[in-house]
C-alpha positions in Angstrom: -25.9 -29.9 -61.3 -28.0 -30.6 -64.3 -27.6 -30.4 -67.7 -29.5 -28.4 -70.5 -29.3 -28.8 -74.0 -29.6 -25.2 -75.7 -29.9 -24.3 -79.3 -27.8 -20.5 -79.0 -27.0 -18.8 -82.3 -27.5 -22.3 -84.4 -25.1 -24.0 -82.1 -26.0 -26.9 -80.1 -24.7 -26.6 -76.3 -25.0 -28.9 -73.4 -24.5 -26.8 -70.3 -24.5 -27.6 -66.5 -26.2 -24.9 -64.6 -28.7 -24.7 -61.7 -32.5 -24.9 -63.2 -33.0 -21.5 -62.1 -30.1 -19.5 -63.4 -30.7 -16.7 -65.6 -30.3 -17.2 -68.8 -28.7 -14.0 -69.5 -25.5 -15.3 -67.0 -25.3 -18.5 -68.9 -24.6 -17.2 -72.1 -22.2 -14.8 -70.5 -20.7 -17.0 -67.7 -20.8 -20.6 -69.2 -20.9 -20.0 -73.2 -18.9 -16.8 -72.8 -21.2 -14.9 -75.1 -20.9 -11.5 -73.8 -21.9 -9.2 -76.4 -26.0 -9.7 -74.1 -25.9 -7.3 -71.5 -26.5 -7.3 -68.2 -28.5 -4.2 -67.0 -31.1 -4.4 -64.3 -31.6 -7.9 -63.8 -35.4 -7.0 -63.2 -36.6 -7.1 -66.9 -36.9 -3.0 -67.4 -34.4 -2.0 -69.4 -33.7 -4.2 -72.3 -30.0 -4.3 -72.3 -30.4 -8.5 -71.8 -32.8 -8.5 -75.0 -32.1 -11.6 -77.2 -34.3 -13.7 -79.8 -35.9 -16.9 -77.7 -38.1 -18.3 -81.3 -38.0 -15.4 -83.4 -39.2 -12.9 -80.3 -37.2 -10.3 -78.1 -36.9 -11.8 -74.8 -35.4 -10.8 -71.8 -32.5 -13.4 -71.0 -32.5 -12.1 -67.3 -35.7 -13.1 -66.2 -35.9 -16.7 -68.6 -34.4 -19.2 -66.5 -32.1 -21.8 -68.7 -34.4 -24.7 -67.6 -37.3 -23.0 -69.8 -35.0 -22.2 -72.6 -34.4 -25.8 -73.5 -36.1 -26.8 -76.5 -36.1 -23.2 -78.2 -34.5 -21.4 -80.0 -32.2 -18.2 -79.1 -30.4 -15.7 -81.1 -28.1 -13.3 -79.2 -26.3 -10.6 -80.9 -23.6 -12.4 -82.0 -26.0 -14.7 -83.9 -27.9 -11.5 -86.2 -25.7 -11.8 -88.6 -22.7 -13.8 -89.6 -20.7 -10.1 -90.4 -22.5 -7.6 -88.7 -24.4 -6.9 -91.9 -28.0 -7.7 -90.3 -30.3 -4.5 -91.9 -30.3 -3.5 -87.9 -26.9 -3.1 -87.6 -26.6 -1.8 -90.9 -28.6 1.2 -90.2 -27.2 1.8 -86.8 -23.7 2.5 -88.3 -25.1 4.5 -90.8 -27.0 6.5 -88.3 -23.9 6.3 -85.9 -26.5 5.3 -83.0 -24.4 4.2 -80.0 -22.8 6.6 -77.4 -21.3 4.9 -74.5 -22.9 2.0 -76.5 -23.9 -0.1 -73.2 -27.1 -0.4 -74.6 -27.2 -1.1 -78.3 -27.2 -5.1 -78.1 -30.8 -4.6 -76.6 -31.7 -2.2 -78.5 -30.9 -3.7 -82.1 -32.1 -6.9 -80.7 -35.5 -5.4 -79.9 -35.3 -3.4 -83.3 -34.6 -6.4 -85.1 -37.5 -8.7 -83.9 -39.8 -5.9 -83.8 -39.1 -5.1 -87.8 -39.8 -8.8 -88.6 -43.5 -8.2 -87.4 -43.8 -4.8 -89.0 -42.0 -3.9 -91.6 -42.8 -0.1 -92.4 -43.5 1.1 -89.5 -44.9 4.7 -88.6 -42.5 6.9 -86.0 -45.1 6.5 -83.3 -44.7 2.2 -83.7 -41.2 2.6 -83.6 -41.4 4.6 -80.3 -43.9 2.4 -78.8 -41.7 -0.9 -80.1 -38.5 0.2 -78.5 -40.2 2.4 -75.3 -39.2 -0.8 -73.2 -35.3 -0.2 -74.1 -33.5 2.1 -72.0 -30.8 4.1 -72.9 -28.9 6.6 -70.6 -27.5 8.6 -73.2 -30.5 9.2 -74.1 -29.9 8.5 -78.1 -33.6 7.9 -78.6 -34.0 10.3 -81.5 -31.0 8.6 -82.9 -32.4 5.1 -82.2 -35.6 5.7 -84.1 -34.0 7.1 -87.4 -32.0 3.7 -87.6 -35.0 1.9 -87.1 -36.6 3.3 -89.6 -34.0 3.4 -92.2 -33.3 -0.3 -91.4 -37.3 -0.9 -92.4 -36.5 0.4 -95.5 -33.9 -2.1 -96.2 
C-alpha cells in the first residue's frame, strides 16, 4: 500500500492508504479526525466539507492521492479554541439541531466569508444552497452567517 504525505490542520502526516480512498475516510479512519462527516458519499450534501488550499471541498469525492501536496483544514483545524468568527456566530445564534450537519456547514460558511465578506442574504443562500440540513435550520444558518461577516 502506498504512502501519502498530507499537510491536515498544519500537521504533517504520512499515511498508507489505497490511491483511491476517499479522503473524507482517511481523516476519519487513519488520522482519526472525526469531527468531517460522512453524509452521502456522492458530493450533495456538504456534511464531508473541509478546506483543501483555502477552498470548501468535498473530502468524499477527493481521493487522498490528489490531496498530497495541499493543504487541508478540517474542523478541528478553524480554530485552535473554537473561537473561528464561524463558530462564534453559530453559538450565538444557537444554529445546530441534531447537529449532523454543522461541520459542513461552518466549513462552507467559513471559506465562503473569506471571498465575500459582507455578503447580501441572497449570497449567503446561494453560498450555503449546496449544504444540506435535515432539520431544516436554514433560516438559522443564514443569521449566523451573516452575524459571523460582521465580525
Amino acid at each position: 500500500m502506498p504512502t501519502f504525505n498530507l499537510k491536515i490542520n498544519n500537521k504533517s502526516f504520512a499515511v498508507e492508504a489505497d490511491s483511491d480512498m476517499p479522503l473524507l475516510w482517511v481523516l476519519r479512519d487513519k488520522i482519526n479526525l472525526v469531527g468531517t462527516k460522512f453524509g452521502c458519499g456522492i458530493g450533495q450534501c456538504g456534511a464531508c466539507t473541509v478546506h483543501v488550499d483555502g477552498n470548501a471541498t468535498r473530502s468524499c469525492l477527493l481521493q487522498v492521492s490528489q490531496a498530497e501536496g495541499m493543504n487541508i483544514t478540517t474542523i478541528e483545524g478553524l480554530s485552535e479554541h473554537g473561537d473561528h468568527p464561524v463558530q462564534q456566530a453559530w453559538k450565538v445564534v444557537d444554529v445546530p439541531q441534531c447537529g449532523y450537519c454543522q461541520a459542513g456547514q461552518i466549513m462552507t460558511a467559513s471559506a465562503f466569508l473569506k471571498t465575500n465578506a459582507s455578503p447580501s442574504d441572497s449570497e449567503i443562500r446561494d453560498a450555503m444552497h449546496g449544504n444540506i440540513c435535515r432539520c431544516a435550520a436554514y433560516n438559522s444558518i443564514q443569521e449566523a452567517v451573516k452575524l459571523a461577516s460582521k465580525k
